[in-house]
N, C-alpha and C positions, 0 to 999 in steps of 0.2 A: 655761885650756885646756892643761893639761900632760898630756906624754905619759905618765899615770901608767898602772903595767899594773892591770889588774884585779886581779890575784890579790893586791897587795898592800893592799886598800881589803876584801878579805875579810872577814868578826868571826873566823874564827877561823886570821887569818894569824899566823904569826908575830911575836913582841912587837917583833924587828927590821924587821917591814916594818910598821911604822904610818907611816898618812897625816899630813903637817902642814897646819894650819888656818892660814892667816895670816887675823888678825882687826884688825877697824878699829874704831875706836870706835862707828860707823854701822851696825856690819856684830851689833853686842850689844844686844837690845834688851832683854834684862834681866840684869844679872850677880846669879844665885840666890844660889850661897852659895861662899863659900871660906875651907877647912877646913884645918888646919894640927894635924898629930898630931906630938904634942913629948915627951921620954921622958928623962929626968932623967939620965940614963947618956950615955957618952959614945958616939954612933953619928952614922954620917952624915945629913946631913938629909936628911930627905922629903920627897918632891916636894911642891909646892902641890897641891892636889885642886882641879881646879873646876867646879862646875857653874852652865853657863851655859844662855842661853835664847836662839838664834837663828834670828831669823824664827818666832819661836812654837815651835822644838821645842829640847829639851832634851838637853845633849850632857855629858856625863863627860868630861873630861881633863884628860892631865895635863902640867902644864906642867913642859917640859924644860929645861935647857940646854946641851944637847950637839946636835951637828949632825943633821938629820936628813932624812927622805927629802924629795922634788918637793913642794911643797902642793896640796890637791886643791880644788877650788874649790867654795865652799858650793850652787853653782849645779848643779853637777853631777848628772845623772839617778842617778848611781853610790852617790852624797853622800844617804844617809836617815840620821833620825832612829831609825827602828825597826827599824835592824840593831845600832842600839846597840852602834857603833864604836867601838874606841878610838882615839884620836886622837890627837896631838902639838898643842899650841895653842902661837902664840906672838902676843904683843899686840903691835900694830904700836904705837899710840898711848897711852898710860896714859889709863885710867877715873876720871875724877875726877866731874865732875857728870853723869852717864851713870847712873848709880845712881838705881835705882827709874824709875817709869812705862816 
């Protein structure tokens, strides 16, 4: 329950005001796919892409590592699936046997 403002939980706010997701291993109930685009030339790397599956709905994002805004809570009336968000994800616990079912 963070005092997050609305306007920044928008889909078409700003790419500086994305929400961050803190995720717990409990909190993923299925890790879909992560995608990794790799380009033989010398450029910075690219974010991780991931898409996960919580609580049955299906979220795009991208995993950062630079600071970022308040996290917004999955619980949140604000927090759907079908504004298809983007999102800031960061993994509290590494995924190890959490994969599949």
């Amino acid at each position: 329950m963070h005092g997050t403002d609305v306007s920044t939980i928008k889909k078409d706010s700003q790419k500086t005001a994305v929400p961050t997701i803190k995720l717990r291993c409990d909190d993923i109930m299925k890790y879909v796919r992560i995608k990794r685009k790799r380009k033989r030339k010398r450029k910075k790397k690219k974010k991780v892409l991931l898409c996960l599956k919580l609580r049955n709905e299906t979220f795009r994002a991208r995993e950062i590592d630079r600071p970022s805004p308040p996290p917004v809570s999955c619980d949140s009336p604000r927090f759907r699936a079908s504004d298809r968000l983007r999102v800031h994800v960061s993994i509290e616990n590494p995924i190890m046997s959490h994969v599949g079912d």
